[in-house]
Backbone bond lengths (Angstrom), bond angles and torsions (degrees), N, CA, C in turn:
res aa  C-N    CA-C-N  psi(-1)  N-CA   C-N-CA  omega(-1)  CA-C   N-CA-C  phi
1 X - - - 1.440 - - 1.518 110.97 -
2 X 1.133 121.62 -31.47 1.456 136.16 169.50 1.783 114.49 -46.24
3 X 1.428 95.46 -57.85 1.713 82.79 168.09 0.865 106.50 -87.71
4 X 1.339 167.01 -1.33 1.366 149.23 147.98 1.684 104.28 -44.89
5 X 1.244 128.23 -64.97 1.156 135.06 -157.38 1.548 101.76 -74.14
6 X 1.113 128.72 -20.62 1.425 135.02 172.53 1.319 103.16 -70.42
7 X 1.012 107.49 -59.36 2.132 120.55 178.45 1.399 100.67 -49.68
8 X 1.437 128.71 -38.11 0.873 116.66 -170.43 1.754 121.92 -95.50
9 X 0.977 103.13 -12.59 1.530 117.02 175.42 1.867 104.72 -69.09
10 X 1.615 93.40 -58.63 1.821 98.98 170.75 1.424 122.02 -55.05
11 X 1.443 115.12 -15.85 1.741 119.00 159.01 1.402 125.76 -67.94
12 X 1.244 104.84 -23.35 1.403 127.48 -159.85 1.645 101.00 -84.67
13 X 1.455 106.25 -57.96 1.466 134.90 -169.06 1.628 85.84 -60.55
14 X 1.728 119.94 -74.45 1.026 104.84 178.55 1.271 159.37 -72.77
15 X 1.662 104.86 25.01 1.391 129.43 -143.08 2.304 75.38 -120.04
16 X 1.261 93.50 -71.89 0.798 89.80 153.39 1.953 136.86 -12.76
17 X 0.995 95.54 -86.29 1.964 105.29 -161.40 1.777 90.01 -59.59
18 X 1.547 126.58 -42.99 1.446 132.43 -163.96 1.851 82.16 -60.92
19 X 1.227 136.98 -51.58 1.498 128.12 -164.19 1.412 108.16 -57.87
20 X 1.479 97.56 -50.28 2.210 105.64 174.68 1.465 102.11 -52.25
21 X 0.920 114.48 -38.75 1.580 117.27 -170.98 1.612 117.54 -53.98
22 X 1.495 89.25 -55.20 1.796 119.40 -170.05 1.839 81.47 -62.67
23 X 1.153 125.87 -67.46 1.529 112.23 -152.49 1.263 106.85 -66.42
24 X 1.485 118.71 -45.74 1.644 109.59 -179.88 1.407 105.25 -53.07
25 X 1.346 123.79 -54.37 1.921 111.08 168.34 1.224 128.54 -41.22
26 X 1.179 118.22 -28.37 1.491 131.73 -179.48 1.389 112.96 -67.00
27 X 1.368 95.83 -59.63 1.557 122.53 178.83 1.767 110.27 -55.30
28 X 1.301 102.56 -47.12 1.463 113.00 175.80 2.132 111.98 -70.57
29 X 0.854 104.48 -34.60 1.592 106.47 -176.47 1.551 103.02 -68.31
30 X 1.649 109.58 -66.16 1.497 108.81 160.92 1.385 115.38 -14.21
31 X 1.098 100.26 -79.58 1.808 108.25 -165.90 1.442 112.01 -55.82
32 X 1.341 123.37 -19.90 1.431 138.14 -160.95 1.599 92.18 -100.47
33 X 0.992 140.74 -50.06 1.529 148.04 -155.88 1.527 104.26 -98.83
34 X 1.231 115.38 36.62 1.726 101.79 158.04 1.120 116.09 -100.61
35 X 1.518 96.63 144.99 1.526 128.59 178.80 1.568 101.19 -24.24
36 X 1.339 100.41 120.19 1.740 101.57 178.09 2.239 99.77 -104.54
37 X 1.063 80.14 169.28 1.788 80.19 -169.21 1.813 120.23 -73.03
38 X 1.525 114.22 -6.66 1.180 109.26 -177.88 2.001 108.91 -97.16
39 X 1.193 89.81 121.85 1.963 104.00 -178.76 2.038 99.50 57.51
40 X 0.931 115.90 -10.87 1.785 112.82 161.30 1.331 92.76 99.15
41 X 1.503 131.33 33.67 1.442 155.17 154.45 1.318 107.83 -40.70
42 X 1.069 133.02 146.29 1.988 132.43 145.10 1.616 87.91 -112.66
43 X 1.325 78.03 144.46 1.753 105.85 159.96 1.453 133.40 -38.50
44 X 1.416 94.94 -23.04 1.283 110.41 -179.27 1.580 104.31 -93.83
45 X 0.944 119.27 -64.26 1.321 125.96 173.06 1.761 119.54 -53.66
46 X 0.973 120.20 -0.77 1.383 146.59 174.74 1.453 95.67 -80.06
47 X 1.633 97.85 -85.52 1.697 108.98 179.56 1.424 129.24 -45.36
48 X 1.525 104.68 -26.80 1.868 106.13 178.11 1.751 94.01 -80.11
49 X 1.402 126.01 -23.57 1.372 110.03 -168.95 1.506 109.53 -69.52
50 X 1.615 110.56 -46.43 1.300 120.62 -167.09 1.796 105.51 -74.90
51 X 1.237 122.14 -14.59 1.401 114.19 -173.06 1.576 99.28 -99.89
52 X 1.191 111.38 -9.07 1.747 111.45 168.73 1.169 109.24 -81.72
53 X 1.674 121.15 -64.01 1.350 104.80 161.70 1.063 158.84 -67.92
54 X 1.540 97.23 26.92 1.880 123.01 171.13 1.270 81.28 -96.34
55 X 0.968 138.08 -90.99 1.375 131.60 -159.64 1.332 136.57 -67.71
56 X 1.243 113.45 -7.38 1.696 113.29 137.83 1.709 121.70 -57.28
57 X 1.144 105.51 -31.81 1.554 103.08 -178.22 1.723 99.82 -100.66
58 X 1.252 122.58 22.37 1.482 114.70 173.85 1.544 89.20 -103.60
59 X 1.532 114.97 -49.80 1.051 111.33 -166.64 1.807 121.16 -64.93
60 X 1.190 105.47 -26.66 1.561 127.80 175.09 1.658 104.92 -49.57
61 X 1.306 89.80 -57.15 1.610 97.99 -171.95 1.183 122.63 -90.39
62 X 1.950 116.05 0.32 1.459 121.24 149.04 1.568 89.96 -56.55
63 X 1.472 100.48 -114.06 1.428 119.97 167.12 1.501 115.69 35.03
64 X 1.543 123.94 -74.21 1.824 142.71 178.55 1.577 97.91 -63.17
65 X 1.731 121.22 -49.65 1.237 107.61 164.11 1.492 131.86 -39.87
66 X 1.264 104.97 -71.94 1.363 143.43 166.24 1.949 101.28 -22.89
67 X 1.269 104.15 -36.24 1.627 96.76 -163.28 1.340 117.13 -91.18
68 X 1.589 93.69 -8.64 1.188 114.05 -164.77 1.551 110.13 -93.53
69 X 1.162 118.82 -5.97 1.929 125.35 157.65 1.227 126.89 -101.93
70 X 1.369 95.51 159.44 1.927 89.94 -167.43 1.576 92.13 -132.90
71 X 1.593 112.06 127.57 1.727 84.94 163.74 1.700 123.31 -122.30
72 X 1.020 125.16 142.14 1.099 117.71 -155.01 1.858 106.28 -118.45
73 X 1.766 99.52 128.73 1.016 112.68 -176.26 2.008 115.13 -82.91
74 X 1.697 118.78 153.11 1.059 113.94 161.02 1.824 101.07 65.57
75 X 1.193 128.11 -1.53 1.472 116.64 177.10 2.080 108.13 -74.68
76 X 1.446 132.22 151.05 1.159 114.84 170.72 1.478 116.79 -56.79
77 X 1.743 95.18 149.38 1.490 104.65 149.58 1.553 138.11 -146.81
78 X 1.310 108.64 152.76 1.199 102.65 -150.70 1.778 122.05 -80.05
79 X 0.732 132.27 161.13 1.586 128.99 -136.94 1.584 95.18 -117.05
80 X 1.318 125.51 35.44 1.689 127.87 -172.03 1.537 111.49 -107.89
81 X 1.341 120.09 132.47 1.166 115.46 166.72 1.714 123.73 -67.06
82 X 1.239 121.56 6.93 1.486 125.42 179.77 1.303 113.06 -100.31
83 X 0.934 103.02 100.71 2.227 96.64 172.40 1.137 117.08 -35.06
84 X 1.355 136.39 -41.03 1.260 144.93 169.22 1.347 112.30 -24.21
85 X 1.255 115.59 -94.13 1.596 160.15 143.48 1.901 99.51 -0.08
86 X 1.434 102.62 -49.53 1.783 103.05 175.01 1.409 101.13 -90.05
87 X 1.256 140.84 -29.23 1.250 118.58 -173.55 1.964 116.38 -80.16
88 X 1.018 100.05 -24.04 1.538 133.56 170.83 1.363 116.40 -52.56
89 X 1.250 119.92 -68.82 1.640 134.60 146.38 1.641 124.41 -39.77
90 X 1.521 109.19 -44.87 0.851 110.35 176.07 1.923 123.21 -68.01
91 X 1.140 104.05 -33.34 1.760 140.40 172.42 1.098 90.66 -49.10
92 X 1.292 126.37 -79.55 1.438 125.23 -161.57 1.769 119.06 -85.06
93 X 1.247 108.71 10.96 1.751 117.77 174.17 1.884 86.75 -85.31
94 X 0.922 108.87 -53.37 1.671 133.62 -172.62 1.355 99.33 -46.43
95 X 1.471 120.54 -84.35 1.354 141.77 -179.69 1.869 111.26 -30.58
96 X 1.523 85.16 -32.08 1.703 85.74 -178.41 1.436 117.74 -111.76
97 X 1.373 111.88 3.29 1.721 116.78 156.02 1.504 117.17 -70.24
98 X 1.461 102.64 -35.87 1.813 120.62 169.11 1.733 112.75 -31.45
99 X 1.093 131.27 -31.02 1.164 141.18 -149.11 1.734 82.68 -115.39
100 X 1.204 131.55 -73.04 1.436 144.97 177.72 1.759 117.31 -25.88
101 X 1.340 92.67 -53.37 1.551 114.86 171.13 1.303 117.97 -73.13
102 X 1.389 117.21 -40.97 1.531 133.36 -142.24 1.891 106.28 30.93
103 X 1.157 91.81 93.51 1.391 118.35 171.24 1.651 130.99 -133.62
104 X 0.828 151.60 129.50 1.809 155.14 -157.70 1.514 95.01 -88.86
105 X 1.490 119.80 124.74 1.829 113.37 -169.14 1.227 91.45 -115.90
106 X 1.655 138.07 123.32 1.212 122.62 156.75 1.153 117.84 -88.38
107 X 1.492 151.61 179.74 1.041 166.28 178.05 1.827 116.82 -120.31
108 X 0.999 119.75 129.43 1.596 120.97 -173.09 0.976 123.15 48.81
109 X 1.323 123.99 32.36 1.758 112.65 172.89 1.054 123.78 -105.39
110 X 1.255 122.25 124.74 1.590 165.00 177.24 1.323 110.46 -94.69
């Protein structure tokens, strides 16, 4: 029961200091986040806009990537140690689903 109650005292202690922590941050953001003079913005609220709209447009341009592969299960493959030779095979398994699908296949686009 002794280390239990020890364990539990160091929860306490550290339950504790994380609360001092939280208010001096609190206290510190406050003071940090006043209304700055352009459109009645804070700095802070500035920075969450611009780091959202980084990552709306990261995710956008996952996404457009993303749409742009297809992967295909159970199709043959060819049994060569040359990459060449498999990507080649693979091209023309592709090339001839085009017709199957009726779909427009481009090649290298970026």
């Amino acid at each position: 029961m002794c280390d239990f109650e020890h364990k539990l005292n160091q929860f306490a202690a550290l339950k504790t200091r994380v609360n001092i922590l939280e208010q001096k941050l609190s206290t510190t953001f406050t003071a940090i986040a006043k209304p700055s003079h352009d459109n009645g913005l804070s700095d802070e609220d500035l920075i969450k806009f611009v780091v959202q709209d980084e990552l709306n447009k990261k995710t956008k341009r996952r996404i457009l990537r993303a749409g742009k592969n297809v992967i295909f299960h159970g199709g043959p493959e060819e049994r060569s140690d040359k990459v060449e030779e498999r990507k080649d095979s693979d091209l023309i398994y592709v090339t001839e689903l085009d017709g199957v699908f009726n779909i427009k296949l481009q090649e290298n686009v970026e």
